[in-house]
N, C-alpha and C positions, 0 to 999 in steps of 0.2 A: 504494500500500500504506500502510497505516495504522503505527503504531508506538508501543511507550511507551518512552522514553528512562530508565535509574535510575541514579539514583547509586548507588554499592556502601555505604559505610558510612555507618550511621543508617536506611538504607534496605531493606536488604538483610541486614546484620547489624550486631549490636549491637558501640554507639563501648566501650570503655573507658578507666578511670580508670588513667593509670600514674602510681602513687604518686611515685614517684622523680624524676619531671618536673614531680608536680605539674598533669597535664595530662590532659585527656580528649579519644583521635586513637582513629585505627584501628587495629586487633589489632596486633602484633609477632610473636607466639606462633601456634600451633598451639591450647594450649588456649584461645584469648582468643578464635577466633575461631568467633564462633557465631550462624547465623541468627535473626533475629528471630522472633517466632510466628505463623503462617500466613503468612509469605512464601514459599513452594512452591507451597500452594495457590491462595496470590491470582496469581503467575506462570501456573500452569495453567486459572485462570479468565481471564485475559488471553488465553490461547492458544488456549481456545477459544473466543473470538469473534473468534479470527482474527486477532489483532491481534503484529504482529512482535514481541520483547521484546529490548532491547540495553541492556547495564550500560556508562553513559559514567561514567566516573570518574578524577580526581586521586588519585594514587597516590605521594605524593614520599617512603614510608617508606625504600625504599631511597636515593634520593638525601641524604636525612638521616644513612642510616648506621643508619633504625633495624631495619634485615631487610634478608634478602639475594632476588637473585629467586626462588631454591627457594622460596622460601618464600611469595613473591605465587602462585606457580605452583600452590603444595598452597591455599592458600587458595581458588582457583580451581576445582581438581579439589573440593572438599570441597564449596564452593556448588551448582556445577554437580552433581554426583551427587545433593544432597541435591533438590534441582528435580528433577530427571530421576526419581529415587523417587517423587515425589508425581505425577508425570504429565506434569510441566512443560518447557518446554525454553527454552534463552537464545538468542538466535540471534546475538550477536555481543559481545563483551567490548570495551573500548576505556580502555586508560589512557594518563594522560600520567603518566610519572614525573619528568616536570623540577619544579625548585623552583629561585626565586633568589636564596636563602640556600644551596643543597647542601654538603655537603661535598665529596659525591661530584665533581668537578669537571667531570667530562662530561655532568653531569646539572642542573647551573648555569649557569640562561638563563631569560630571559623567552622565554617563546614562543604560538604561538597556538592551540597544544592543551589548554592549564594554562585551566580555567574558571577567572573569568567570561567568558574569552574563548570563541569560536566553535568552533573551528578540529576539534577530535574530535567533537561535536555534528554537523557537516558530513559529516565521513569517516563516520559509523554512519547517517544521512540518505542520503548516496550509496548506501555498499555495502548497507542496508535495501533501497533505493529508494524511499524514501520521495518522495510527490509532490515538483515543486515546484525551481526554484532558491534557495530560502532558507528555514530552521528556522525555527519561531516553534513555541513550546511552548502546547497550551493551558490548561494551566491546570498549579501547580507542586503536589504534594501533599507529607504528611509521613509519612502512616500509608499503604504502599500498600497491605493490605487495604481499607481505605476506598476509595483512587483504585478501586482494582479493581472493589469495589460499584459506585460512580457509576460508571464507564465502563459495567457489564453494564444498570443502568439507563436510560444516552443511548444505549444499542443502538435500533436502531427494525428493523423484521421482517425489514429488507431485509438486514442484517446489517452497515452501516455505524454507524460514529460519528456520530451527532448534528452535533455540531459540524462545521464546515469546515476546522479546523486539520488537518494529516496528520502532527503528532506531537506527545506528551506527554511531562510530562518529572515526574520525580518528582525528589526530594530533601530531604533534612533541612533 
């Protein structure tokens, strides 16, 4: 099975700026958190050429103290409906919320889920089933309406990907 790996923020919905940190991460809020334009449709153009779609992402807002997980959880529900409106579907979610600065003290560790290591990459590759004993992305995007064009254009009749890689990975 084929796949496109995404990361959620940048990717999926827009980063914002919080004044008070001085810092531009991923939503906190409810209002902050908001898809980018044509990412539904470019998910559902992914979906129909068959191709699996799983959001692998670093998630350490809570471990920082900056949201609690209702709140990753409604951010969740809110993507996923807003995809599923437009015709699209996610087929598997995958966060690491460790960071090794955390506050949160059970959430403070290196480990091998947190990219640029492997380790959720593997787990969304397995439960995909994506070919293969080892990930290799092929090619990284930033816009994925774009990735979504190219991949509908290296379709060939037979309805595979061009390419020999068996997963893509998008991200900011």
């Amino acid at each position: 099975m084929k796949a496109v790996l995404l990361d959620r923020d940048g990717v999926i919905n827009a980063l914002v700026y919080h004044q008070e940190a001085g810092v531009i991460d991923a939503p906190f809020t409810r209002s902050q958190f908001k898809l980018l334009p044509r990412v539904p449709e470019a998910i559902r153009l992914l979906n129909d050429l068959g191709l699996s779609i799983a959001i692998v992402s670093n998630q350490p807002g809570i471990a920082k103290g900056h949201l609690k997980a209702d709140m990753l959880k409604a951010f969740e529900r809110t993507m996923l409906s807003q995809i599923h409106a437009a015709g699209g579907r996610i087929d598997g979610t995958y966060y690491c919320l460790h960071h090794p600065e955390a506050k949160v003290r059970k959430l403070r560790q290196h480990c091998r889920c947190r990219k640029p290591e492997i380790g959720l990459l593997e787990l969304a590759a397995a439960e995909l089933h994506v070919g293969g004993p080892h990930v290799r992305p092929a090619f990284v995007a930033k816009d994925l309406w774009e990735a979504a064009q190219l991949i509908r254009s290296e379709m060939t009749g037979t309805g595979q990907v061009a390419s020999s890689a068996n997963c893509l990975m998008a991200q900011p």
